[in-house]
C-alpha positions in Angstrom: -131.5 -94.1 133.7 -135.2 -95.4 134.0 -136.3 -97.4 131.3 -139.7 -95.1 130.6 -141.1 -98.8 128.9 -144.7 -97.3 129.1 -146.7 -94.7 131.8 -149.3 -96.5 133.7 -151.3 -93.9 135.3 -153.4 -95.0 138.2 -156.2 -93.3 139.2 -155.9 -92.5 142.8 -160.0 -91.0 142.8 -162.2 -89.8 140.5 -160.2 -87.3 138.9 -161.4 -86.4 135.8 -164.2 -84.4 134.6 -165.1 -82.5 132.0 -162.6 -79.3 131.8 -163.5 -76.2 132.6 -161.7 -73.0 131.6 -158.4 -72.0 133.5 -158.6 -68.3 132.7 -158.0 -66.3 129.3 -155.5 -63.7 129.1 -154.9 -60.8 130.4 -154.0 -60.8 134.6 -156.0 -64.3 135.6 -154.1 -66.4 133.7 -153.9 -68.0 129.8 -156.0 -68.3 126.9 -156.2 -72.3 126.9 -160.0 -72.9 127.1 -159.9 -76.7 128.8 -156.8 -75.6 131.4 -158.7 -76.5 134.7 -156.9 -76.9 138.0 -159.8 -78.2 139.8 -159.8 -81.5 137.6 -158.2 -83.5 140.2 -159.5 -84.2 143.7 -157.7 -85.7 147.3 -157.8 -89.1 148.2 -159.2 -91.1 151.2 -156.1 -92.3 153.5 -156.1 -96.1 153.6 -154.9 -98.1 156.3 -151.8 -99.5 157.2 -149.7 -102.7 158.5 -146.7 -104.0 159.1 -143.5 -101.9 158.0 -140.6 -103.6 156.4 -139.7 -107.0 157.3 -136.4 -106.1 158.1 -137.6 -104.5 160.8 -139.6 -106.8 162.9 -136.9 -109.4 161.8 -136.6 -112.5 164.4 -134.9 -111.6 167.6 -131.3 -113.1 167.1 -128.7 -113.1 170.7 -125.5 -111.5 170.1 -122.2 -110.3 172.5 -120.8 -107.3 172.7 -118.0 -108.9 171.0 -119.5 -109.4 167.7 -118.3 -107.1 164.9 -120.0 -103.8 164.8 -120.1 -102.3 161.1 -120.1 -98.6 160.5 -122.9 -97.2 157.6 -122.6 -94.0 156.7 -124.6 -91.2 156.1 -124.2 -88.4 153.9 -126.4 -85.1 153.9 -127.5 -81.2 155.0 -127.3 -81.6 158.8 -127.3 -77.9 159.5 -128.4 -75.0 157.5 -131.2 -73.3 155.1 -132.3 -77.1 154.4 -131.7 -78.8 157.3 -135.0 -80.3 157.3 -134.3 -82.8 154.6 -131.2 -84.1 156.1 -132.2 -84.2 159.4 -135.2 -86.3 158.4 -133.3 -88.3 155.7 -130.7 -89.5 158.6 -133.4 -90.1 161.3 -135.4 -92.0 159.4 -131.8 -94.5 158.4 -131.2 -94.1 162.5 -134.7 -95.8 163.4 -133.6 -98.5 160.4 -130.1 -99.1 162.3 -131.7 -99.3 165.4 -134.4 -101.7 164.8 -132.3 -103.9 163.2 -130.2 -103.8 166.3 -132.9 -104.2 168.8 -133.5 -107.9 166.5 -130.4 -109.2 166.9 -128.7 -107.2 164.2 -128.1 -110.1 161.1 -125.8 -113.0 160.6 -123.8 -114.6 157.7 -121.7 -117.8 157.7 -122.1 -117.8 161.6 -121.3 -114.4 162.0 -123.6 -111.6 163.8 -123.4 -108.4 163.0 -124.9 -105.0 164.3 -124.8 -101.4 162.8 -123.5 -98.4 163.9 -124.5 -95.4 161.9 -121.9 -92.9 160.7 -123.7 -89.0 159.8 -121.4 -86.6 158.4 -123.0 -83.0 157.1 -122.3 -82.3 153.6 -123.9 -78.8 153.5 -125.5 -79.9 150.3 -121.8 -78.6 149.1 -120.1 -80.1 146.2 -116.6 -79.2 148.0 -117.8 -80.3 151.1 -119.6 -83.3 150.1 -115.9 -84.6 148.9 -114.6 -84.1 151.7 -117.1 -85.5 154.0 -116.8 -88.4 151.8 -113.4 -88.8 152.2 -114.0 -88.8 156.1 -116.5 -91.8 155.4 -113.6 -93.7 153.8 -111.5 -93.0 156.4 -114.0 -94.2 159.0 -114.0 -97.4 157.3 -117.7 -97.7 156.5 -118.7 -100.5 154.3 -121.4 -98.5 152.7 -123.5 -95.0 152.3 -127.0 -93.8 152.6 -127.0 -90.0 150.6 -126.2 -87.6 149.5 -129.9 -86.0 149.9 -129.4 -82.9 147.2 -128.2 -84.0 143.5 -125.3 -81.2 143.9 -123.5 -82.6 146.6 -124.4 -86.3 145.8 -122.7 -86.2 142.6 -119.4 -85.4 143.6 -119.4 -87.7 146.7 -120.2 -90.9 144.0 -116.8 -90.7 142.7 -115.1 -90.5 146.4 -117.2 -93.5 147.2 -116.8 -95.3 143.5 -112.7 -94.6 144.0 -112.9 -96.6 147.0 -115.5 -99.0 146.4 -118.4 -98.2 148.3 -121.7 -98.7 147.8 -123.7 -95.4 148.2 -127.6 -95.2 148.0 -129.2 -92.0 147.4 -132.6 -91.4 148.8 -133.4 -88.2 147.0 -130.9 -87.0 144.8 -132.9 -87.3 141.3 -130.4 -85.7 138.7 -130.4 -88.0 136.2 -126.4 -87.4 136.0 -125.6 -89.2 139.1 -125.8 -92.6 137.8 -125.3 -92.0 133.9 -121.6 -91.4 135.1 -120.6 -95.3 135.3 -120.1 -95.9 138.2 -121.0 -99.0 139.4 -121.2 -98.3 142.9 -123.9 -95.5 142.7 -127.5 -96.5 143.6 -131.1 -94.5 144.4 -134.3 -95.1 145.8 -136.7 -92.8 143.9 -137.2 -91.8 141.0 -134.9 -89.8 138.3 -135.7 -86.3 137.1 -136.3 -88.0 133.8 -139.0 -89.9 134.8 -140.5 -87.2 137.0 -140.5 -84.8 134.1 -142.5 -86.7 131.9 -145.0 -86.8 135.3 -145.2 -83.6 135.6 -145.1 -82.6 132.3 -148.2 -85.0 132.0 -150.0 -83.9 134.4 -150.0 -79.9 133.8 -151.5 -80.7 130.0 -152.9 -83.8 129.7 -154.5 -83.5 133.3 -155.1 -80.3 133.6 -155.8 -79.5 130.6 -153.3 -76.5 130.6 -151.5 -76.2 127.0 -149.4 -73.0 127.1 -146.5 -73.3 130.1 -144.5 -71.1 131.4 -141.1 -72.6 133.4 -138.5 -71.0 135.9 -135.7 -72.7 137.6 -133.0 -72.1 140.6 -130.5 -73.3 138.3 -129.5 -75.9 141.2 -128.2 -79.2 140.1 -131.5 -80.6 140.6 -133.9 -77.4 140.3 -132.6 -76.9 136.4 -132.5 -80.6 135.8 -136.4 -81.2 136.8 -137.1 -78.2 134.6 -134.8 -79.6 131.5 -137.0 -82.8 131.8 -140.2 -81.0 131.9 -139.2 -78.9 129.2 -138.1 -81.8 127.3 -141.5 -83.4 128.2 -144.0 -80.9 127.4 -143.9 -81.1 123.5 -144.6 -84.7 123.6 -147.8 -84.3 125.9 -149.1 -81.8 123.7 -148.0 -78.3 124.9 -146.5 -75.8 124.3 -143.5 -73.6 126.0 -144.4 -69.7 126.3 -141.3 -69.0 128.7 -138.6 -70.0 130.7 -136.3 -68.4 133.0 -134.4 -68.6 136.0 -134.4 -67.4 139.5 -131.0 -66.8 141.7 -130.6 -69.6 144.0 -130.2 -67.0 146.7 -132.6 -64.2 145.3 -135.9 -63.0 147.0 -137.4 -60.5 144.2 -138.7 -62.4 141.8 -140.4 -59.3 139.7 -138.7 -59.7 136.7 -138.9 -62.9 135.6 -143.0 -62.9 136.9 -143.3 -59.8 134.6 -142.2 -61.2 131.9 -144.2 -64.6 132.2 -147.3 -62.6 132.9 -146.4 -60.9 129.3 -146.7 -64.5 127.6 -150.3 -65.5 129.1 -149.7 -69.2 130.4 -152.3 -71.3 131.2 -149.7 -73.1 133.9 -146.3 -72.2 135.0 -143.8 -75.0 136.2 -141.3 -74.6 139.3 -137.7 -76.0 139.7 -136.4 -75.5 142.9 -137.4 -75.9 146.6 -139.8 -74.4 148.9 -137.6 -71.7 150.6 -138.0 -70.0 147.3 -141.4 -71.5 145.8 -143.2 -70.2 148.6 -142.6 -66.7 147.9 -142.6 -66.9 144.2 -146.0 -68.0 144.5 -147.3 -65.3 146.6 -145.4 -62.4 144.4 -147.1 -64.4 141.0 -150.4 -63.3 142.9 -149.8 -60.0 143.8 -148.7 -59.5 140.4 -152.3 -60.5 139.3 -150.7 -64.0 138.0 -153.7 -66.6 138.9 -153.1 -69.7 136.8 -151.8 -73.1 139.4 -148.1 -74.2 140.0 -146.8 -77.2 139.5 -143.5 -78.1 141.3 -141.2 -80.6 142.0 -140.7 -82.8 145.3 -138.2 -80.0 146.7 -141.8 -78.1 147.5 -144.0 -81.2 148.6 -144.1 -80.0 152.3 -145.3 -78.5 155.2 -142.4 -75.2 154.7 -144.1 -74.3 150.9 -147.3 -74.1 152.6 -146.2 -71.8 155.5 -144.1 -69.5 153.3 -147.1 -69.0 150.7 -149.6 -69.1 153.5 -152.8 -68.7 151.6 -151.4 -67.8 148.1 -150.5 -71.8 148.0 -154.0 -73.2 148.1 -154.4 -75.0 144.2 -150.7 -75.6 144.0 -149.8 -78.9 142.7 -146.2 -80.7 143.6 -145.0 -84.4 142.8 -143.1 -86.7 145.0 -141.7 -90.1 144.3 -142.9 -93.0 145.9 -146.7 -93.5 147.0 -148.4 -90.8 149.1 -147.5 -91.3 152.4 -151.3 -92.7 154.2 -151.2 -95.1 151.2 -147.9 -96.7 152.2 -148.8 -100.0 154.1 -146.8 -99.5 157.2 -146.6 -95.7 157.4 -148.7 -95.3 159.8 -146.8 -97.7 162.4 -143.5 -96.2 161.1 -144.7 -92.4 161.5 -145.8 -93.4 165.1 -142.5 -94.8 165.7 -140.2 -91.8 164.1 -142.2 -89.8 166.1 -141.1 -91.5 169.4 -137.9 -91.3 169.0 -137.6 -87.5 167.2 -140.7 -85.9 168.8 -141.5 -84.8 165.1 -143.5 -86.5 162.4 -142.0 -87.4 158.9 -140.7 -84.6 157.3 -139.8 -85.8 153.5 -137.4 -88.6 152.9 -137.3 -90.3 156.2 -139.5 -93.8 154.5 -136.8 -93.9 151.4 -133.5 -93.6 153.7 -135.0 -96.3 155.9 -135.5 -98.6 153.2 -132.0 -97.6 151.7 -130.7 -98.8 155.6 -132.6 -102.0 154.9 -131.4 -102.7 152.0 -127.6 -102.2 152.5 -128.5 -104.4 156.4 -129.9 -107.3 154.0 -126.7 -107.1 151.7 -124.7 -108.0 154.7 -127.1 -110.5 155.8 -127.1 -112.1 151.9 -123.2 -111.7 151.1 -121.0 -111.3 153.7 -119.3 -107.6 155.6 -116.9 -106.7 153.1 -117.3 -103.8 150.7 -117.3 -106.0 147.6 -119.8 -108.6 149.0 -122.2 -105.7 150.0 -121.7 -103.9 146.8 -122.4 -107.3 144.6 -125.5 -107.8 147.0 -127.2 -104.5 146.4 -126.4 -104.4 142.3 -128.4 -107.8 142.6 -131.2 -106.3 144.7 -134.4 -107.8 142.7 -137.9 -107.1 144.4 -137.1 -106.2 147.9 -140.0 -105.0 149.7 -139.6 -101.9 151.6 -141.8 -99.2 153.4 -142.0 -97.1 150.5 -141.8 -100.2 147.4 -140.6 -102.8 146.1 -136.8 -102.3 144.8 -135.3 -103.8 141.4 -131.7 -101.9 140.6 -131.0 -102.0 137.1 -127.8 -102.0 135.6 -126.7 -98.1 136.3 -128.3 -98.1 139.7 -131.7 -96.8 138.9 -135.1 -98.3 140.1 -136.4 -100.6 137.4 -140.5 -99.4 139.0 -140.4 -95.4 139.4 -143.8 -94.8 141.6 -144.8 -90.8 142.1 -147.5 -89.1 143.3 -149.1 -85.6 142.5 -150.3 -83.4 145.7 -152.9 -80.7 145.9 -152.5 -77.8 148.2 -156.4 -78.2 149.7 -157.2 -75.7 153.3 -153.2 -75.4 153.7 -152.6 -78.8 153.1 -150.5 -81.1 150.1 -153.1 -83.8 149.7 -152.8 -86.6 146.8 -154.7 -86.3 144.0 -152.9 -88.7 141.3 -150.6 -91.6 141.3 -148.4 -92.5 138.1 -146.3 -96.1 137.7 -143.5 -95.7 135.4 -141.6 -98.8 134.3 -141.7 -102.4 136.0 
């Protein structure tokens, strides 16, 4: 779990002015007289350089003799959200193959090149053990995934039975490496850490003290919103409702009734985009007009369709830096899209660097499970695409980096940056 040793909150533009009022009472919203949702504005993209050094690593000659190791990955290939596992494992692919196309890495005289392994996990907890187990079987000396916090945690214990180091791009539950496992690892952020974010941001940010929160009660939906409920007390406000949402429903009613009844100023959502989207438009038909603030299951391009213009205001956080401020993106974007004809979708940056960091453990210890697994535990201030990586002892980052968006003309658009840790 991340060490929360302080919140440094950078100031990604001029955010701040004096609030204004978010609404008071009755159909527009809650009685809070500084809840503002315009007190945070979009930030200029910067440029970029070079992506990660692993990737433009020096050209090294190798035969088609020399040992081939097997990486696997673990995730949603088909299915409602597709999208996030197809992007996770293409953006590991273009890791894989760059690393390739340098010679792949040696150790003690030894090269060695990657083959990547996908399997589809249906973001199933049944599933996801038994597309474990067919990982194990295919001999893979370590995993990128799973991509959803369901699914991920029961795969860490086919993967911890048997040794192998797994690496998590996305999954944030906070359970997935509380369960002592030593072989359990993630790129981003925990739901911990993102709570206190979020929670942050809705009342010390916006200004918006009475919060309502609903959930998909998914693994990672529910935990976000334990965390923010958790949080919320602490940054001074106050929680007027909660409730929960089928992870299958598309009527909503209810539970927006009954929030409407309790006047928020801001109401919180747990979940992902499929249902977000049309939450968000049935909250406004209802005559519900205070701003959203979600999770990074609804930072992307499907919130914005499904809501169409109901989304403009929304807030969402995502870990890691926004994506124009990442030095590299730009080069790595152009490249992803190359190869998959699509830009970056979601998670594509973090399960590169997760690639990168299990192709370095081979380079540092050696090709066995044991030496990769020692390497990555020992992994202190790697740079990647998206950060610099320090693991601490139950597989966390040390330095949890997220960024709040702003739904501006149909568009998520950074408007805040917060550091926790490091």
């Amino acid at each position: 779990m991340i060490r929360k040793r302080g919140l440094t909150v950078l100031m990604v533009a001029a955010l701040f002015a004096t609030a204004a009022a978010c609404g008071g009472g009755g159909t527009s919203g809650g009685t809070s007289s500084t809840c503002n949702p315009n007190a945070v504005s979009a930030v200029p993209a910067s440029g970029g350089s070079a992506i990660a050094a692993a990737a433009t690593a020096r050209l090294m000659a190798f035969k088609p003799s020399d040992p081939v190791l097997k990486i696997g990955f673990i995730g949603m290939l088909a299915g409602k959200y597709q999208n996030y596992g197809i992007d996770a494992k293409n953006g590991a692919q273009l890791a894989v193959d760059q690393m390739n196309a340098a010679g792949g890495v040696q150790n003690q005289g030894t090269t060695y090149t990657f083959q990547l392994d996908p399997v589809d996990d249906n973001a199933d907890a049944t599933q996801g053990a038994q597309s474990a187990q067919k990982l194990v079987d295919d001999g893979v000396v370590a995993v990128i995934g799973g991509i959803f916090s369901t699914a991920t945690i029961a795969e860490s214990k086919i993967f911890n039975d048997n040794g192998i180091t797994q690496i998590s791009p996305s999954a944030t539950n906070p359970k997935y490496t509380a369960q002592g496992f030593k072989t359990a690892f993630r790129v981003i952020g925990n739901d911990v850490a993102q709570g206190h974010t979020d929670a942050e941001f809705a009342v010390k940010t916006l200004g918006c003290k009475n919060v309502a929160i609903l959930d998909d009660k998914s693994t990672y939906g529910q935990g976000l919103a334990d965390s923010v409920n958790d949080a919320i007390p602490g940054a001074g406000g106050k929680i007027v409702a909660r409730e929960h949402l089928d992870a299958t429903a598309s009527d909503f009613t209810a539970q927006l009734t009954t929030i409407k009844g309790k006047h928020p100023d801001v109401i919180f959502y747990g979940g992902y985009s499929a249902q977000a989207g049309p939450l968000t438009s049935q909250a406004r038909k209802l005559g519900i007009k205070v701003p959203f603030v979600m999770g990074d299951g609804c930072e992307d391009s499907d919130y914005t369709k499904l809501a169409g213009t109901d989304a403009e205001g929304a807030f969402a956080s995502n870990g890691g830096p926004a994506q124009n401020l990442m030095t590299g993106f730009a080069e790595f974007n152009t490249k992803f899209k190359a190869k998959y004809s699509v830009d970056v979708f979601q998670y594509a940056p973090q399960a590169f660097d997760a690639a990168n960091i299990i192709m370095n453990a081979v380079k540092t210890a050696g090709a066995t499970k044991s030496a990769v697994l020692g390497a990555v535990a020992a992994t202190k201030d790697y740079k990647g695409l998206v950060q610099s990586y320090t693991f601490d002892s139950k597989g966390d980052i040390t330095t949890s980096i997220f960024t709040v968006y702003k739904v501006e003309s149909g568009n998520f658009k950074a408007v805040k940056a917060v550091t926790i840790g490091g």
